[in-house]
N, C-alpha and C positions, 0 to 999 in steps of 0.2 A: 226534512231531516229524518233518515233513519231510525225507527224505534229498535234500539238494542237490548230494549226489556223482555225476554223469555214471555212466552203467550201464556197467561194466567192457567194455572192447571185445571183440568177437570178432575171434578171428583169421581174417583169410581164408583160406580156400582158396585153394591155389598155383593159377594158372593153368595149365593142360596145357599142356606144352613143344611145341609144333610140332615135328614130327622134322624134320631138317635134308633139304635135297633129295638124292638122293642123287649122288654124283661123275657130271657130264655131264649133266644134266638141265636143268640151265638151258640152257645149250647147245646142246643137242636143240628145247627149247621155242621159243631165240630161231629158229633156223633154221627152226622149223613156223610158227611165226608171219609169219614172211618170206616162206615159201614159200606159207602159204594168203592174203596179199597181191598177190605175185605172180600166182596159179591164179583170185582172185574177184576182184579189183577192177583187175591189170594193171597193179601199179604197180611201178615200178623197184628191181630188187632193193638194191644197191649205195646207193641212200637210205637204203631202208627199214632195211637193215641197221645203216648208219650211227648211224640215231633210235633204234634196237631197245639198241645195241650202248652207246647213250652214258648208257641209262639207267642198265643195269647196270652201275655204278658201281665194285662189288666185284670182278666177274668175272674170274679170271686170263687174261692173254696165250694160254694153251695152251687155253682154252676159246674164247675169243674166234676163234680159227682155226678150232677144230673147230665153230662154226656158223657159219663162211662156206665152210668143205669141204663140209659137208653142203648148206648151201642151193644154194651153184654148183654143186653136181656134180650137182645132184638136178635144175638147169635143164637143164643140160647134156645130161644124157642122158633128158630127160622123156618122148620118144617112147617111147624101148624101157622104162624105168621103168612107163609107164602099159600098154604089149601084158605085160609079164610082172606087173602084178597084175589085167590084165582075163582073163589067163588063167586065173585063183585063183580069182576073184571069177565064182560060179555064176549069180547073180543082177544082177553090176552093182553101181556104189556106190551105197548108198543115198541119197536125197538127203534134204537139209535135215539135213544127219549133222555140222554146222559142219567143227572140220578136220579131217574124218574122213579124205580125200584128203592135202591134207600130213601129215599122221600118216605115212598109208601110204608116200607119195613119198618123204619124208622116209628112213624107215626100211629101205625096200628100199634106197636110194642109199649109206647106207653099209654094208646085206650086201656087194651088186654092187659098189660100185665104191671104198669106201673101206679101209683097214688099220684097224679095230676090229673087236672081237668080237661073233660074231653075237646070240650069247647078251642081249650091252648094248642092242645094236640095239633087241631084240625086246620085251624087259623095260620100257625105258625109253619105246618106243612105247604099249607099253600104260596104262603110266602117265599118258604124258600125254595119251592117248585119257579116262581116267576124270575125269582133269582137266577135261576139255570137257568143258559139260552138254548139249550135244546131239551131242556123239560118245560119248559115255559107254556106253548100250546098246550099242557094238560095240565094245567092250574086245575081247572072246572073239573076235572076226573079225577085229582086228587080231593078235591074237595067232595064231590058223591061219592067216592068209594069209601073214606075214610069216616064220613058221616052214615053211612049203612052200616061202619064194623060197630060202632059207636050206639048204634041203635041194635044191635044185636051181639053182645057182647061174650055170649055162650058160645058162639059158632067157632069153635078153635081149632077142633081135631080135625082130621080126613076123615069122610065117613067110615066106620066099620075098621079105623085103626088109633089104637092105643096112644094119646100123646107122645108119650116118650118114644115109642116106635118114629112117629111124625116126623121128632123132632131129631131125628140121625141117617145121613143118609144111607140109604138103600142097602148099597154094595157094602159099606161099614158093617150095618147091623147083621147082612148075611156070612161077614166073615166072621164075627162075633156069636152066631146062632153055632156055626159050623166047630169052631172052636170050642165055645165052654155049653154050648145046647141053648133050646130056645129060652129057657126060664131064666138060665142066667143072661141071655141078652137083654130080655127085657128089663132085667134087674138092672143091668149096669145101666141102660138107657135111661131108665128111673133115675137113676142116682145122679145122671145129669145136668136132670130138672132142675135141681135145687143148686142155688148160692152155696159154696159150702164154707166153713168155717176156717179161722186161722188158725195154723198150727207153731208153734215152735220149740225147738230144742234148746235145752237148758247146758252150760259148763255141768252144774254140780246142782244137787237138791232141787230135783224135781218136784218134788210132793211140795213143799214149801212153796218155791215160785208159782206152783198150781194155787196154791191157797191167796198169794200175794195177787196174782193176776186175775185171780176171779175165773179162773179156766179149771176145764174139766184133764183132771191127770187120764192119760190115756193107758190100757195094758201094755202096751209098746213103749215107752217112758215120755212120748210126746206128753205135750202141751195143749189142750183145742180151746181156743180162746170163746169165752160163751157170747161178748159182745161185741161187735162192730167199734172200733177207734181208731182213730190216728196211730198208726206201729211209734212214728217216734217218739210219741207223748205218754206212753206207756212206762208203768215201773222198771224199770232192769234196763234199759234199751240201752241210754247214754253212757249208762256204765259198762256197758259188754260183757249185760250175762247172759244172755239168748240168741236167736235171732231164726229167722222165721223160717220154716223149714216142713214140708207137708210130710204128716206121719212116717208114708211108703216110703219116701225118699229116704229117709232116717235111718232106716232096714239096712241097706248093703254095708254101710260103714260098721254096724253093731256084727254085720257077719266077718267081716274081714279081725275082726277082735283085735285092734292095733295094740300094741305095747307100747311102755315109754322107751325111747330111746333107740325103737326100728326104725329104718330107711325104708319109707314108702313113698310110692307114686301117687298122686292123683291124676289120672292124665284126664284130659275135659274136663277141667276142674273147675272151672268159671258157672255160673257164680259163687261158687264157696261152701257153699251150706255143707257139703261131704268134708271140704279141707277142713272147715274150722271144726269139723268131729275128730279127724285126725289129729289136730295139733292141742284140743282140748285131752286130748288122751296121750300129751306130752311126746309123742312120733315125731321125727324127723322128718318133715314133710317137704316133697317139689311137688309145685301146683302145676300141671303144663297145660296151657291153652292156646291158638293157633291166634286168636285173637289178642290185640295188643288192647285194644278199649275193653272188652269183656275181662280180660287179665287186670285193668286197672281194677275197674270195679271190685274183682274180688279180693285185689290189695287193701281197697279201702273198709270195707268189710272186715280184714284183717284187722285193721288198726282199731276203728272202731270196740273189737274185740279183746284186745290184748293178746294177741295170739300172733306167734311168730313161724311165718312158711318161708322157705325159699318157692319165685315162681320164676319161670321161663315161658318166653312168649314165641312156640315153636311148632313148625308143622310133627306130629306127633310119627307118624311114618319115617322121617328123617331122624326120631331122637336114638342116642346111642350112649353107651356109657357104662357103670359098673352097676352088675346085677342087684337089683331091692329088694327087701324081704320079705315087702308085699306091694303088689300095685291094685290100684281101683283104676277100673273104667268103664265111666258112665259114659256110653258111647252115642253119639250123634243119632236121632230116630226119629221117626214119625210123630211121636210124640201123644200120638191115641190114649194112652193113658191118664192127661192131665185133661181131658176135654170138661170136668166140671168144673174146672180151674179157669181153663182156656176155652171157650167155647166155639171160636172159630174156628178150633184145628179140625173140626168135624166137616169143613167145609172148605177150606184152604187147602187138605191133603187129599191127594189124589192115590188112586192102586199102584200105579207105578213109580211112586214115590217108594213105596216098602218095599220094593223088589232093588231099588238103586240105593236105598240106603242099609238093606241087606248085604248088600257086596261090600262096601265101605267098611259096615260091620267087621266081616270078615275077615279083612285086611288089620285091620284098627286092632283086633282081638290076637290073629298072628304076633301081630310087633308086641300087643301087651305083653304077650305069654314069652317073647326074647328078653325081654327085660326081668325076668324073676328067677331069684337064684335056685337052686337045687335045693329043695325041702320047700321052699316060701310059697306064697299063697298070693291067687288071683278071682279075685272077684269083677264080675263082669253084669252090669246092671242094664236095662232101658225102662224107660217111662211109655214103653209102649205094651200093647196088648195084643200084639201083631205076633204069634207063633215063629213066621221067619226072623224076626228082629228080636225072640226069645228061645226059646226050646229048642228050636230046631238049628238054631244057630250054634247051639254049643252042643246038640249031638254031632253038627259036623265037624265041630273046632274040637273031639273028642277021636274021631274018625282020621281025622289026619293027624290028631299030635299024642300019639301016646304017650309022652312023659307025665301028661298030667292027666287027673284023676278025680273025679268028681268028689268034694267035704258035702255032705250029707247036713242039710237045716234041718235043728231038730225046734218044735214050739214054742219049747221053755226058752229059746234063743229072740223070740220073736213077740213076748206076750201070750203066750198060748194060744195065736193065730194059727191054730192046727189045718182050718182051711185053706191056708195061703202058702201048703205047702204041697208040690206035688209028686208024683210017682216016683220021680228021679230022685226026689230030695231036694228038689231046687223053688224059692220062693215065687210067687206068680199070687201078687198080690188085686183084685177086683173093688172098682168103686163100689159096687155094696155090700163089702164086706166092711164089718165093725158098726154093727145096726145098732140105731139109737130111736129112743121114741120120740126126740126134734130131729126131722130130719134132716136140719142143718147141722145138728151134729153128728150126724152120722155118716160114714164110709171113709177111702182114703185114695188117695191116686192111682189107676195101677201102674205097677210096679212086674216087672220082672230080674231078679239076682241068680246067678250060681257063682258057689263056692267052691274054687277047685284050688288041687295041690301039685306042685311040680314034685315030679319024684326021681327023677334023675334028670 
């Protein structure tokens, strides 16, 4: 007789438990992974971290800082980072070694320059050195180089050059030298160095919110927040009296003097921080941005504020329509001037970047200056420090368009930032101007504005 009874099951074998990662390693991993984005393909740290950050789902608050410490500080100071492991390194990095370099960068950033233990540092480097299949064969060279920085901790600069010099590159800091002289490059380089503080612009009653936030009231009417928090957990936030906004950038909106109830442009207006100065100054405002997701954001930002714009989500070269009576535009740039903000852009931009986003400029500035009526007023900003992508831009936007005519910045417009005004009359604001004796609170973005007028 046929046994029709199913053959008794075996029992499986348990699956090997994956050991857990150990404390900080994710962490470590998401900031290598940032930082070898940054080093090979040049892409925006502060994104990428963003994408990295939103996978990890599980991840605690206190990890989630300690790999944006590690990956900022590791941009930050990447000049002297990379002379004190070329010191170590007998042969050189090896290449085609995947993130064998952020491994390292990584790792040295928080011996040198973070409060963790060297020991984690070094251990957890290696780990995720083995993790990489083509950084893998140099476990053991991450492990002695990074135990030698560990053991000599001083070794940071290049010989016979100034950190901050170190820590920007070369061709940067020679366009920089050639621009404002040598003393001011190393200033701005300096100003680098340092983390710098939050800023933000208030609706109404500054002095007040300054007292309420524990922030230092700046000459400029900003806000410099003196401690480190949560933005959302902060007085005023949920109610939309502020929002976060670095001093410089604060500049071109107070030059442009909106009125209530003018028709102004912002055009590149995402993320907001200029619109919501316009429409706090009761202006009729269109926000235009090329971007449909970056135009969201600064819808939401809107809301949050109680401030009412019109936006369109439109290529800016294509917009047409009836003349405004003032337009802003903060136009597309390099972006050199947020570098103590940002500190990968020192490293992510390239020379030929400023010369292609100078032409754009150009064109960008053309169309601004068709859209403003007879008498009305065009303010033309960048966050760079790049003479083509400032000064030089608008003596040619001056050259070809004689209707319009340079508004002279005077101080008392500005906090009586007398330095951050130059020969023409036109703003050209430097990180280390607004010296302070913490020098985390001290400096502010550079900035470059003019204020000009259509006159027929």
């Amino acid at each position: 007789m046929l046994n029709t009874q199913p053959p008794p099951r075996r029992a499986r074998p348990k699956a090997a438990r994956r050991p857990a990662d150990p404390p900080g390693l994710v962490a470590r991993r998401i900031a290598v992974e940032a930082l070898a984005a940054v080093l090979q393909r040049h892409a925006p740290l502060d994104e990428t971290l963003d994408h990295l950050l939103a996978a990890a789902t599980d991840l605690p608050e206190r990890d989630r800082a300690l790999a944006r410490a590690v990956a900022t500080a590791a941009c930050r100071h990447l000049g002297t980072i990379r002379a004190t492991l070329a010191a170590r390194l007998a042969k050189g990095l090896p290449r085609n070694a995947g993130a064998l370099e952020a491994i390292l960068v990584a790792g040295a950033a928080q011996i040198l320059l973070l409060d963790v233990p060297d020991h984690a540092a070094v251990d957890l480097s290696v780990q995720l050195a083995k993790a990489d299949a083509r950084a893998f064969p140099y476990a053991k060279l991450v492990n002695a180089v990074l135990r030698r920085v560990a053991d000599d901790p001083t070794a940071r600069a290049m010989p016979g050059t100034p950190a901050s010099a170190a820590d920007t590159p070369r061709w940067l800091y020679e366009r920089w030298a050639a621009a404002y002289g040598a003393t001011a490059a190393q200033a701005i380089a300096a100003a680098h160095a340092c983390e710098p503080a939050v800023d933000v612009t208030v609706k109404a009653d500054a002095s007040a919110w300054a007292e309420r936030l524990g922030g230092l009231l700046l000459p400029t009417g900003s806000i410099r927040l003196r401690e480190r928090r949560p933005i959302p957990e902060l007085p005023g936030y949920a109610e939309g009296a502020w929002w976060v906004q670095d001093a410089a950038a604060a500049l071109p909106v107070r030059l442009l003097s909106p009125r209530p109830g003018e028709r102004i442009a912002d055009l590149c207006a995402a993320p907001g921080g200029k619109t919501a100065q316009l429409a706090a100054a009761a202006a009729r405002v269109l926000a235009v941005d090329r971007s449909p997701e970056r135009l969201a954001r600064l819808e939401a930002n809107m809301r949050r504020l109680g401030l009412t714009v019109e936006t369109l989500a439109a290529d800016l070269l294509a917009l047409d329509g009836e003349p405004f009576d003032a337009v802003l535009l903060d136009a597309p740039c390099s972006a050199t001037g947020t570098i103590r903000r940002h500190p990968d852009v020192a490293w992510t931009k390239r020379e030929a970047d400023i010369t292609a986003l100078a032409t754009l400029q150009a064109k960008l500035l053309d169309k601004a200056a068709s859209l403003v009526r007879p008498g009305g007023r065009l303010v033309y900003c960048t966050c760079s420090l790049e003479p083509e992508e400032g000064e030089r831009q608008i003596e040619s936007f001056l050259m070809r368009t004689p209707a319009f005519e340079r508004q002279a910045v005077t101080a008392a417009e500005i906090g009586g930032l007398a330095e951050a005004i130059t020969l023409h009359g036109e703003l050209r604001t430097l990180p280390c101007h607004l010296p302070h004796a913490e020098p985390r609170l001290a400096g502010l973005d550079g900035f470059f504005a003019a204020r000009l007028r259509r006159v027929w």
